[in-house]
PDB file as gemmi writes it, atoms N, CA and C in Angstrom:
CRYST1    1.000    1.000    1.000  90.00  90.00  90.00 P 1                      
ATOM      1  N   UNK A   1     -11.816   0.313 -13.602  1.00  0.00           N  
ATOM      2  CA  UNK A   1     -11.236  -0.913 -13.105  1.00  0.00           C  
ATOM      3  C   UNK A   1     -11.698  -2.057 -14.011  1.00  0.00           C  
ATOM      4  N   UNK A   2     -10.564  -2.429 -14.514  1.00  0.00           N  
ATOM      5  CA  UNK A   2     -11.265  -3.694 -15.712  1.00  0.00           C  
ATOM      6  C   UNK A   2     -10.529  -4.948 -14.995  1.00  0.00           C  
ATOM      7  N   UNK A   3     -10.908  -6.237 -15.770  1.00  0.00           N  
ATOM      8  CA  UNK A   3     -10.336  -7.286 -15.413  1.00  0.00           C  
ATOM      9  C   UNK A   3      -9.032  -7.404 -14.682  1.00  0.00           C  
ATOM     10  N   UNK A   4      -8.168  -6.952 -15.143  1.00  0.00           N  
ATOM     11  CA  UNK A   4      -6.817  -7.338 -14.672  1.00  0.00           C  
ATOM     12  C   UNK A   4      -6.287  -6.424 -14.078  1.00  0.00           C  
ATOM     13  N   UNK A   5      -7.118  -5.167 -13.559  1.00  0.00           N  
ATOM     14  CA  UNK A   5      -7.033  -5.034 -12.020  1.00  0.00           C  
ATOM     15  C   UNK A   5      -7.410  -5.846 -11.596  1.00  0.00           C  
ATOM     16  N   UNK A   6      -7.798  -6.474 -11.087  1.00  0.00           N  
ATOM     17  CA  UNK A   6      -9.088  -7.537 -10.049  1.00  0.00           C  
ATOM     18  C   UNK A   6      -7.738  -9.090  -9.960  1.00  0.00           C  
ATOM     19  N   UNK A   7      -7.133  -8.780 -10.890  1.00  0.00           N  
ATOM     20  CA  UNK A   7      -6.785 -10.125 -11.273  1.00  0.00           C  
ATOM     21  C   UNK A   7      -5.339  -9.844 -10.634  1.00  0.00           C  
ATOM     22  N   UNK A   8      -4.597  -8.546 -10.686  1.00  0.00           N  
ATOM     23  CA  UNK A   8      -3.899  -8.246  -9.597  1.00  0.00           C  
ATOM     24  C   UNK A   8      -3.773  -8.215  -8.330  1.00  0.00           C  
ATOM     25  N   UNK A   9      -4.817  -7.718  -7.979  1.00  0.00           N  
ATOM     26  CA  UNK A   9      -5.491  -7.485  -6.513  1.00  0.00           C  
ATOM     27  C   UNK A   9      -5.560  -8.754  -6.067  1.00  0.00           C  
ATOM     28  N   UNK A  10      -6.157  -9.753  -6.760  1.00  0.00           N  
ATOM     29  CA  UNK A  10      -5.970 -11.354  -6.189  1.00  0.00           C  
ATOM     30  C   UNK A  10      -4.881 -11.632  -5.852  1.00  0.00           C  
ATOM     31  N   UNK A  11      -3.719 -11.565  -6.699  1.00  0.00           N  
ATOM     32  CA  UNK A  11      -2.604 -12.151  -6.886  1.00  0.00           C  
ATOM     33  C   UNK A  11      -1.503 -11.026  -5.553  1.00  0.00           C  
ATOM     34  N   UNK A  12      -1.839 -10.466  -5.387  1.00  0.00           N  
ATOM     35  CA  UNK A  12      -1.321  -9.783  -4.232  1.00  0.00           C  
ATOM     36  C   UNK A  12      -1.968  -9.739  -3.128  1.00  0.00           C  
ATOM     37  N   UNK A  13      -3.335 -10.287  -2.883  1.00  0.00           N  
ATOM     38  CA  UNK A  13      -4.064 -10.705  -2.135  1.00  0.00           C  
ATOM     39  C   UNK A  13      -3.520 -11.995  -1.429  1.00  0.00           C  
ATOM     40  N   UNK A  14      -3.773 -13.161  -2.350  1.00  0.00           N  
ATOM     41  CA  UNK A  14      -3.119 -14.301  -2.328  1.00  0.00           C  
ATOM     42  C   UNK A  14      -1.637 -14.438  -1.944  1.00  0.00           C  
ATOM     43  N   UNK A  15      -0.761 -13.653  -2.412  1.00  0.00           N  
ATOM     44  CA  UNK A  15       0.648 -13.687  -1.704  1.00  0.00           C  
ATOM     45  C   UNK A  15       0.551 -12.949  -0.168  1.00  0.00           C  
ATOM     46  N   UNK A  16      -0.215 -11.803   0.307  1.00  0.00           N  
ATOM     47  CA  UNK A  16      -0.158 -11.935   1.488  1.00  0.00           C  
ATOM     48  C   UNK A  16      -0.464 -12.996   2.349  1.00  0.00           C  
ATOM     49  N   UNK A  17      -1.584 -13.501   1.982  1.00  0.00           N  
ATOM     50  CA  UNK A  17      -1.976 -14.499   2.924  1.00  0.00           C  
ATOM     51  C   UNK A  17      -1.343 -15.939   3.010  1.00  0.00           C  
ATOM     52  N   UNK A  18      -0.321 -16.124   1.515  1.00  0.00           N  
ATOM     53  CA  UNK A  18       0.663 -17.308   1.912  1.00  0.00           C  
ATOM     54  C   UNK A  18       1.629 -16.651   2.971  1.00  0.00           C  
ATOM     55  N   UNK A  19       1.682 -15.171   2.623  1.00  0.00           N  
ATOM     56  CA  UNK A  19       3.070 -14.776   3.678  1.00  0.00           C  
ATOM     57  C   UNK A  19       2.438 -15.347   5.097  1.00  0.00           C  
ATOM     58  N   UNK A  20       1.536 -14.909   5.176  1.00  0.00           N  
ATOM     59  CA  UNK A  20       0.684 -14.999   6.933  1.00  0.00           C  
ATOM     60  C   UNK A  20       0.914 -16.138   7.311  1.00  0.00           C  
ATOM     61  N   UNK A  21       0.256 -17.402   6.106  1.00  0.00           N  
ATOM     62  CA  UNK A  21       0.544 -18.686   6.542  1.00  0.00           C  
ATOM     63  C   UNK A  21       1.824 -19.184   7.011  1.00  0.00           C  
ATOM     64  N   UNK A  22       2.705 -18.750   6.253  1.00  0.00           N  
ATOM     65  CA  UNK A  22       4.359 -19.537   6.707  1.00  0.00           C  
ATOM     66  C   UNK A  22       4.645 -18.645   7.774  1.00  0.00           C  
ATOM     67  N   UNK A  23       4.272 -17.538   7.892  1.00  0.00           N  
ATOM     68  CA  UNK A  23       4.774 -16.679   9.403  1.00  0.00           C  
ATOM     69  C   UNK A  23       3.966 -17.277  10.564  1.00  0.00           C  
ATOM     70  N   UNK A  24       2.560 -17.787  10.523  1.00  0.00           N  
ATOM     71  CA  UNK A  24       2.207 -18.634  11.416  1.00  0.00           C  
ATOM     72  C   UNK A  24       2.864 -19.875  11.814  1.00  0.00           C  
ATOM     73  N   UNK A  25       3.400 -20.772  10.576  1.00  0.00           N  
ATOM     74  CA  UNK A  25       3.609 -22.023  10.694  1.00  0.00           C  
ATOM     75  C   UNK A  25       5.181 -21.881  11.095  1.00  0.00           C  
ATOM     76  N   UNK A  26       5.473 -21.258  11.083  1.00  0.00           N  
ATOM     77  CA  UNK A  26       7.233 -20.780  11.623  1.00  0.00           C  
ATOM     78  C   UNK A  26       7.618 -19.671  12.843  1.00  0.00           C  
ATOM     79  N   UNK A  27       6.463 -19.494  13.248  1.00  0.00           N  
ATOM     80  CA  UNK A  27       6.229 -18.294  14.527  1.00  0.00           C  
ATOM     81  C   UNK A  27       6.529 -19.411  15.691  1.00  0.00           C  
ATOM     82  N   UNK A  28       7.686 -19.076  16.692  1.00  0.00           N  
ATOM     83  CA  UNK A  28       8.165 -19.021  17.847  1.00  0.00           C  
ATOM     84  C   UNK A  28       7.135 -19.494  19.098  1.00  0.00           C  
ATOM     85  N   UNK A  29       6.137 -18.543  19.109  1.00  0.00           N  
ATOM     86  CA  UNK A  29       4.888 -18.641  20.050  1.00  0.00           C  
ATOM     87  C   UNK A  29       4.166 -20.183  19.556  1.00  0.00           C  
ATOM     88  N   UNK A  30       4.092 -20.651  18.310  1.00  0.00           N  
ATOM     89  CA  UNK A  30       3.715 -22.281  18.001  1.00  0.00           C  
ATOM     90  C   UNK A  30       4.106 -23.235  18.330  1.00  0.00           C  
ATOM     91  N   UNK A  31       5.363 -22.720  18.378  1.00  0.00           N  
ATOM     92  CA  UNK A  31       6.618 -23.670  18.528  1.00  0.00           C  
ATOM     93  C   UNK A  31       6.048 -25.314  19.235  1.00  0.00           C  
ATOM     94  N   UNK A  32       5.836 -25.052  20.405  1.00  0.00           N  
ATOM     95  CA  UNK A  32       5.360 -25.903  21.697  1.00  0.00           C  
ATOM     96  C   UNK A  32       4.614 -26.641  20.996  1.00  0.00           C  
ATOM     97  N   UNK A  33       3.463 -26.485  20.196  1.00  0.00           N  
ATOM     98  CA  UNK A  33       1.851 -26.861  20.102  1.00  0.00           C  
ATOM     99  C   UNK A  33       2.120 -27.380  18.985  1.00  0.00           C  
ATOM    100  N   UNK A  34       3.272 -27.160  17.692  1.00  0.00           N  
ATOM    101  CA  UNK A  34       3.601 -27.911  16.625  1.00  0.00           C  
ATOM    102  C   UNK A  34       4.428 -29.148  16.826  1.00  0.00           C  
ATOM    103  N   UNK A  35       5.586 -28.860  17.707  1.00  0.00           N  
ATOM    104  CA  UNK A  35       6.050 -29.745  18.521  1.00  0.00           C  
ATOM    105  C   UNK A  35       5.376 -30.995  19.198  1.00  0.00           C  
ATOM    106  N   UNK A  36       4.890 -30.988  19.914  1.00  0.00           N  
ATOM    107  CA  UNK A  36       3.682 -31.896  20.556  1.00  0.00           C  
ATOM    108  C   UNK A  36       2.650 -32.700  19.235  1.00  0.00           C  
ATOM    109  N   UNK A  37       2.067 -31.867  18.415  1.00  0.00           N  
ATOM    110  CA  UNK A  37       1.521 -32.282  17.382  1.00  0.00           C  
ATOM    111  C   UNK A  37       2.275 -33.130  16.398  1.00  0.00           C  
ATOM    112  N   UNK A  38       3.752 -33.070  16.534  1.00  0.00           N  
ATOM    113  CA  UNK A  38       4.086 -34.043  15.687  1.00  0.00           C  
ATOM    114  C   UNK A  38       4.423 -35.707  16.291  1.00  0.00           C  
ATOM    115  N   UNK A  39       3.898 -35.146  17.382  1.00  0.00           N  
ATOM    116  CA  UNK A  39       5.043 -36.564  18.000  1.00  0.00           C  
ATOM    117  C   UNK A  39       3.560 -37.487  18.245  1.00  0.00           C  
ATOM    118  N   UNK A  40       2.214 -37.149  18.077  1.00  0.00           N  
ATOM    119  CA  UNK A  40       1.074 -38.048  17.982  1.00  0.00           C  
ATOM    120  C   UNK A  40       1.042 -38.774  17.288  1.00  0.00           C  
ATOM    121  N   UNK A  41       1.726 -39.397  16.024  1.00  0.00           N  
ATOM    122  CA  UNK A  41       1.869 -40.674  15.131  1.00  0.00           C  
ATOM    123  C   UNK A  41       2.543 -41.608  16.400  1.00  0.00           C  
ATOM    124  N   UNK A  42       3.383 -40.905  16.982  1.00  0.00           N  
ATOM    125  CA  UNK A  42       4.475 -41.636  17.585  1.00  0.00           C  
ATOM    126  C   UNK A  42       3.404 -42.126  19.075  1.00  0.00           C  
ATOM    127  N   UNK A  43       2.411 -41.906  19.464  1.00  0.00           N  
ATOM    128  CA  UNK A  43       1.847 -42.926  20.896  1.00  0.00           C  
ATOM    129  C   UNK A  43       1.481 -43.413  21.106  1.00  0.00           C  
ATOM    130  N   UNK A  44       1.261 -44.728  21.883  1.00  0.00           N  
ATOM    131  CA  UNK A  44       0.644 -45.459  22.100  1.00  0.00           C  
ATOM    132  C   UNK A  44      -0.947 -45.745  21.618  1.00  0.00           C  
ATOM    133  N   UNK A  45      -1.071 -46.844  21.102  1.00  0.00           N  
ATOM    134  CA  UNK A  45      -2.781 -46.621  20.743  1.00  0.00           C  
ATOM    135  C   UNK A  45      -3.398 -47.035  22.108  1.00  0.00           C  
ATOM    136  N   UNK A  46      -4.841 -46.478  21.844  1.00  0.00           N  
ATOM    137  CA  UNK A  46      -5.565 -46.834  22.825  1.00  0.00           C  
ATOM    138  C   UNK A  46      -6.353 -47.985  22.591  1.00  0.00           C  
ATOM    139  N   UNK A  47      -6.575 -48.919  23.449  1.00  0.00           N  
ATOM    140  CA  UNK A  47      -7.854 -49.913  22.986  1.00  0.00           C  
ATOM    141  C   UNK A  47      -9.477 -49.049  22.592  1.00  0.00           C  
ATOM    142  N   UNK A  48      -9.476 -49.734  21.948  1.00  0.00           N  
ATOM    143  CA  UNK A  48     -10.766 -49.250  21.191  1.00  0.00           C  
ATOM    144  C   UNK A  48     -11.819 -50.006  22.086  1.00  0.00           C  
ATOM    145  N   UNK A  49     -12.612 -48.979  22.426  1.00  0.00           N  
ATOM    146  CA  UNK A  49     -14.112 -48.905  23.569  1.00  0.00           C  
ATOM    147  C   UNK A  49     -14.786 -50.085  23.131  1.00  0.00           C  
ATOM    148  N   UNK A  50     -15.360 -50.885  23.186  1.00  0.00           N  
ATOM    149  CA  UNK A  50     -16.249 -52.024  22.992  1.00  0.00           C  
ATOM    150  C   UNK A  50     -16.044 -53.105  22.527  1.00  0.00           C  
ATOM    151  N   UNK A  51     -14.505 -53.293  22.315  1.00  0.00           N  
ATOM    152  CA  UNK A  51     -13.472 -54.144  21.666  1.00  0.00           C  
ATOM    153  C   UNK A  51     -13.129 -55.091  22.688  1.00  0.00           C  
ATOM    154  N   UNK A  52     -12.786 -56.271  21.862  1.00  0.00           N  
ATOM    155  CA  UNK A  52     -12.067 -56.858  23.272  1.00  0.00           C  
ATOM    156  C   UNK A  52     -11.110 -56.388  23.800  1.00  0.00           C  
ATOM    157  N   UNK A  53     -10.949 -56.609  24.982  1.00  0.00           N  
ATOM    158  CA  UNK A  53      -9.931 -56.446  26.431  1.00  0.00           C  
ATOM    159  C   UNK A  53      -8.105 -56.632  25.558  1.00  0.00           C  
ATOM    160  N   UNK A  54      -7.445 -55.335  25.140  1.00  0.00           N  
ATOM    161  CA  UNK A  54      -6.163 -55.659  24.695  1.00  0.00           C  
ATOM    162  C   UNK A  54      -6.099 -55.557  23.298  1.00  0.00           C  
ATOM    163  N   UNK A  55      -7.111 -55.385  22.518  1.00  0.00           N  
ATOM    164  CA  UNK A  55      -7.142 -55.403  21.170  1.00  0.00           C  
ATOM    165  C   UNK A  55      -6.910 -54.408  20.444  1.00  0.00           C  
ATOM    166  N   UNK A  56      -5.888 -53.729  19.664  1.00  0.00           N  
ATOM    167  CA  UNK A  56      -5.538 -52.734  19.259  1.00  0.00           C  
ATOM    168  C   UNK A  56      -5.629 -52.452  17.818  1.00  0.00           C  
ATOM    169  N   UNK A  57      -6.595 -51.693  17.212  1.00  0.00           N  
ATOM    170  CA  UNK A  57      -6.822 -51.730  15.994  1.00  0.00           C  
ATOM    171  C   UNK A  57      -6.144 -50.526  14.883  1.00  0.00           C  
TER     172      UNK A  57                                                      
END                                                                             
């Protein structure tokens, strides 16, 4: 086994685990929890604890 075995084995290593990633990030069962996660730019801020009364930073 010389170098470029090893250097294969990565490289087919590495493409499984992008496969995994986009099958996670596109899996059905996420759906909900990616959903929800995007819409947090979008809410209301909260006042910040020790701030004045209404002050939104």
């Amino acid at each position: 086994m010389d170098v470029n075995d090893l250097r294969a084995l990565s490289t087919v290593f590495m493409f499984v685990a992008f496969i995994g990633i986009v099958g996670f990030a596109i899996s059905r069962r996420r759906r909900a929890a990616f959903d929800e996660a995007a819409q947090v730019p979008f809410l209301d801020d909260q006042p910040v604890a020790g701030g004045p009364a209404g002050e939104k930073q």
